[in-house]
C-alpha positions in Angstrom: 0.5 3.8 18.9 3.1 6.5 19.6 5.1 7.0 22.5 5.7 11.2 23.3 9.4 11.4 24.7 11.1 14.6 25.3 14.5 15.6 23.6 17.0 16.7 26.5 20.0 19.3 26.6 22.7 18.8 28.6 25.4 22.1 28.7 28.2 21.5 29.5 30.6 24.4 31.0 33.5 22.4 29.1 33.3 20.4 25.9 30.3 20.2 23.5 26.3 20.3 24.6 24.5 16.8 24.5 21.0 16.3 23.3 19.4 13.0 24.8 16.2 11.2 23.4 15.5 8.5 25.9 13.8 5.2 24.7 10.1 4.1 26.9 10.7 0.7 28.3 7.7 -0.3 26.2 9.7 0.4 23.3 12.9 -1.0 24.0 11.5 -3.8 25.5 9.4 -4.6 21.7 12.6 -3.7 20.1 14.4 -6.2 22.2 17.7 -4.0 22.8 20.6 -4.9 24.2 22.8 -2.8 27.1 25.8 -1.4 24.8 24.1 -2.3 21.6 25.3 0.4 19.2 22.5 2.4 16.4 23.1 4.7 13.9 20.8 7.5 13.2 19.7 8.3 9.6 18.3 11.2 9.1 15.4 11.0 6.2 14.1 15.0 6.7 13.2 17.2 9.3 9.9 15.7 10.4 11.1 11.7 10.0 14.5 10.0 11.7 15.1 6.7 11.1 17.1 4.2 13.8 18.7 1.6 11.7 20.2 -1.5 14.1 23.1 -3.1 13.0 22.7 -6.5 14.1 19.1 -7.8 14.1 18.4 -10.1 16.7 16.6 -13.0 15.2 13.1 -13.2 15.0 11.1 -15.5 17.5 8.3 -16.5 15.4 8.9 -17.4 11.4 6.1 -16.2 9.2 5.6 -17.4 5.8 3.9 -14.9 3.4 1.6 -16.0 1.0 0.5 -14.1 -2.8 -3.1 -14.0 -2.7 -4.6 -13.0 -5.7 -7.0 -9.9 -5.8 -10.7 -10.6 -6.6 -10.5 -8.7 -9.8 -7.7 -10.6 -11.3 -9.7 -13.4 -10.6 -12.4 -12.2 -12.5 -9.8 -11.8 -15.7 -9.3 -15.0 -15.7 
């Protein structure tokens, strides 16, 4: 599920422009940011921009991920 968010421009009469992309709380609430936390952008092409943290908060739930075999290798053996 996407969340639409408008890019803002801020001019400036003195110094450079600012563009502002504002995060829903649904978001950064999921994403569990903190106030001051620092991002960087990476830019992958026009259509696709990737946020990459630089400290991960810990995750609250451990998973453990299993290999399942397919049903056809199954059948090969």
């Amino acid at each position: 599920m996407g969340h639409p968010t408008k890019v803002q421009l801020i001019q400036r009469k003195t110094g450079p422009d600012q563009w502002y992309i504002n995060f829903p709380t649904a978001v950064a609430n999921a994403m569990e940011f903190d106030k001051g936390e620092t991002v960087e952008w990476v830019i992958e092409d026009k259509a696709n921009v990737v946020l990459h943290r630089q400290h991960v908060p810990p995750s609250p739930v451990t998973v453990k991920k299993t290999l399942r075999r397919s049903s056809v290798e199954s059948k090969d053996s």
